[in-house]
C-alpha positions in Angstrom: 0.0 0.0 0.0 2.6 2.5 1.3 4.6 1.0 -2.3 2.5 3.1 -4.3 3.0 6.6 -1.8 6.6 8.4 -3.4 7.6 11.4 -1.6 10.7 12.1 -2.9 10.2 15.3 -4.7 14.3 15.3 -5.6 16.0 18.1 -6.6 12.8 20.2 -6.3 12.1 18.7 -2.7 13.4 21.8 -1.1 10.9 24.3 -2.8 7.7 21.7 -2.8 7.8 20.8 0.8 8.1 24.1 1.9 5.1 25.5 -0.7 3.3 23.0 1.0 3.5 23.3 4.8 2.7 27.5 3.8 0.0 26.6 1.6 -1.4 24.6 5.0 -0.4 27.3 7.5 -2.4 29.8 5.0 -5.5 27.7 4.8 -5.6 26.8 8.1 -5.6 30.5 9.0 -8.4 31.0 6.6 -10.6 28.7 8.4 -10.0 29.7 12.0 -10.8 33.4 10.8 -13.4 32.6 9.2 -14.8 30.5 12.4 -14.1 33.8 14.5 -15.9 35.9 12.1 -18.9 33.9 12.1 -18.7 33.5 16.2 -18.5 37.0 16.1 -21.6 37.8 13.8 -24.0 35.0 15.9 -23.0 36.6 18.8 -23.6 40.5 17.3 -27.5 39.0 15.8 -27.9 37.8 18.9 -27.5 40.6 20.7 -29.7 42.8 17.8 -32.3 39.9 18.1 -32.5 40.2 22.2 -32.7 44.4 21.3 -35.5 44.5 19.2 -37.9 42.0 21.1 -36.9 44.3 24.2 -37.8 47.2 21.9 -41.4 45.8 20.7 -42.1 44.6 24.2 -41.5 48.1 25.4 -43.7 49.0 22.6 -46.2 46.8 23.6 -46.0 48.0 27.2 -45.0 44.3 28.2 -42.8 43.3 31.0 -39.3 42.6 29.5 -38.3 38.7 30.0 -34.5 38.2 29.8 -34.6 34.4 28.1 -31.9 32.2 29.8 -29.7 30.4 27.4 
């Protein structure tokens, strides 16, 4: 199985090995921004969401229920 798996890139192993662990590093910080981004926005609609029901309530003349999470 392993057979069929050739690593040796040769002369151009010192270029290709190296393009490769970036191109990883890169991506992986791609995807953990892009996790923080949408932590931050679900966290930001949230907040808007709990707002504007406090908003309409107040509107209403309601009492204002805090919803525990």
């Amino acid at each position: 199985m392993f057979g069929m798996l050739d690593l040796d890139a040769s002369p151009y192993g010192a270029f290709v090995w190296p393009a490769f662990a970036i191109t990883a590093l890169v991506f992986a910080g791609m995807v953990a921004g892009a996790l923080a981004h949408a932590r931050h926005w679900r966290s930001r609609t949230e907040s808007l969401r709990k707002t504007a029901e406090a908003a309409e309530a107040a509107r209403r003349g309601a009492p204002v229920q805090d919803a525990a999470p």
